[in-house]
C-alpha positions in Angstrom: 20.4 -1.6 -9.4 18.2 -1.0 -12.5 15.2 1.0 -11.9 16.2 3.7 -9.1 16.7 7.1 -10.4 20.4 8.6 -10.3 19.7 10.6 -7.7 18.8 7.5 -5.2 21.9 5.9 -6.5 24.0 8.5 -6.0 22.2 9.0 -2.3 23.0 5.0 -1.8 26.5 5.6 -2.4 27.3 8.3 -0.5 25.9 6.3 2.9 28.5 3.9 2.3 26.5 1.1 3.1 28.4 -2.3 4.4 27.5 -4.3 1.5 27.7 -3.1 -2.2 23.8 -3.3 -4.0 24.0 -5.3 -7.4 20.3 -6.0 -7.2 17.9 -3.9 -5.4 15.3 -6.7 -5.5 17.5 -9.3 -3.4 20.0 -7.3 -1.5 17.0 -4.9 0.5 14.3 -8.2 0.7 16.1 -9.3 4.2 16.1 -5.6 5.6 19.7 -5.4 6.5 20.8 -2.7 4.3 17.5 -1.1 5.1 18.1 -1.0 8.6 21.8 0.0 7.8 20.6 2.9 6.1 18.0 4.1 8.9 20.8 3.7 11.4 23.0 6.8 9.6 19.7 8.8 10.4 18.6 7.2 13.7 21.7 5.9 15.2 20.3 5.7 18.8 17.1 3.8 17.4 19.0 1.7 15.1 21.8 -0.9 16.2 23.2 -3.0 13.8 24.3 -5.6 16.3 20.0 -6.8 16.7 20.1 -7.5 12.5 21.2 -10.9 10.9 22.2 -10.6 7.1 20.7 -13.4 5.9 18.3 -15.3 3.4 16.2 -17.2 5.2 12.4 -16.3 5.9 13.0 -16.2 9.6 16.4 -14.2 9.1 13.8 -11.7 7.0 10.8 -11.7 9.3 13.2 -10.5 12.0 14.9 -7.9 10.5 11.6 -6.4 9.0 9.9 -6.9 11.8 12.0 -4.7 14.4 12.1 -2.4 11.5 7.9 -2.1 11.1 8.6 -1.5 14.8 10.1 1.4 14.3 8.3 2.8 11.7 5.4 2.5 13.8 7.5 4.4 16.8 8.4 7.3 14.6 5.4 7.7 13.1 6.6 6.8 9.4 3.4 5.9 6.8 4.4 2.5 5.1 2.4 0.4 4.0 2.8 -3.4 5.4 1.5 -4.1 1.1 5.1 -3.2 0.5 6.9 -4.3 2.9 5.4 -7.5 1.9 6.7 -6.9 -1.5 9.9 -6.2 -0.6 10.3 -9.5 2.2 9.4 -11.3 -1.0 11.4 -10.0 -3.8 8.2 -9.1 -5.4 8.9 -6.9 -9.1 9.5 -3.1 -8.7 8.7 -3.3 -4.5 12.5 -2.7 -3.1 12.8 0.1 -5.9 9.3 1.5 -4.8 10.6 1.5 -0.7 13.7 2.5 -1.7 12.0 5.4 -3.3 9.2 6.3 0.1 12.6 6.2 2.4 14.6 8.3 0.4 11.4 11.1 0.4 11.1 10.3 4.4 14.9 10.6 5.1 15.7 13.5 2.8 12.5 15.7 2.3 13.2 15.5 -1.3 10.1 15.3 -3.0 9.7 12.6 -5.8 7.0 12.5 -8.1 7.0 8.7 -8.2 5.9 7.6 -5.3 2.3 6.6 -5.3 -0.6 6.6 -3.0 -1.1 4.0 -0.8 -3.8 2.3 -2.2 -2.0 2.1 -5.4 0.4 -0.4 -3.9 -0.2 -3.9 -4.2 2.2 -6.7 -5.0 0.0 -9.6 -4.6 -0.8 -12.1 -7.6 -4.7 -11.9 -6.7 -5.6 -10.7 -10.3 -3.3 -13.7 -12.0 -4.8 -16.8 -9.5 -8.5 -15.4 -10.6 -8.0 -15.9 -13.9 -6.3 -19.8 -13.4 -9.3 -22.2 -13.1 -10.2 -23.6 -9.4 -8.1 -26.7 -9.9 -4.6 -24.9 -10.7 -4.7 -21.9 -7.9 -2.5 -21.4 -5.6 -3.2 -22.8 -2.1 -2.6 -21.4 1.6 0.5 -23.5 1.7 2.1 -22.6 -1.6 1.5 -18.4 -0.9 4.4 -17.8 0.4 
């Protein structure tokens, strides 16, 4: 769980989530433990029952998308960029959410957490510099 302050780790721990996190970047990508953690806050909004635990894209596009559901329903600012980031294991995006819930569900304040336009875990800057012939394609994105 490199990269999360001691604070979030010790906040992690104390929620006594189902499954133990060994690395941020995989274990939050399929939402589970994300949805595991917004259910000790909204346990009427949250059932666990309606998320799978597992690694496939369509496990994840569930999970997260019931969950962008109920950001939307409670009003919560986060930006799909991330949860992009996060779905696909992108570097630093589970520690960066991990980060904007723990300001949301605690009203800590954390200096960290950037702007929205700030966030952006695409590879747009990388495929401009490849030449024409070696880009990624609409296929290969994902």
């Amino acid at each position: 769980m490199s990269g999360l302050q001691r604070d979030i780790l010790k906040w992690i721990q104390s929620l006594d989530l189902s499954h133990p996190v060994r690395n941020s970047k995989r274990d939050f990508s399929n939402g589970y433990l994300i949805a595991e953690i917004f259910s000790w806050y909204y346990p009427q909004e949250i059932t666990m029952h309606s998320y799978v635990n597992g690694t496939s894209l369509e496990a994840k596009l569930g999970n997260w998308s019931q969950l962008t559901r109920f950001f939307q329903k409670e009003s919560f600012d986060i930006p799909k960029e991330l949860v992009d980031g996060v779905i696909h294991c992108k570097p630093g995006a589970a520690q960066l959410f991990i980060q904007v819930i723990y300001t949301l569900l605690t009203n800590r304040s954390f200096k960290c957490v950037p702007a929205n336009e700030e966030v952006d875990f695409t590879d747009f800057g990388y495929q401009n510099s490849l030449p024409l012939h070696a880009r990624s394609t609409a296929s290969q994105v994902l």
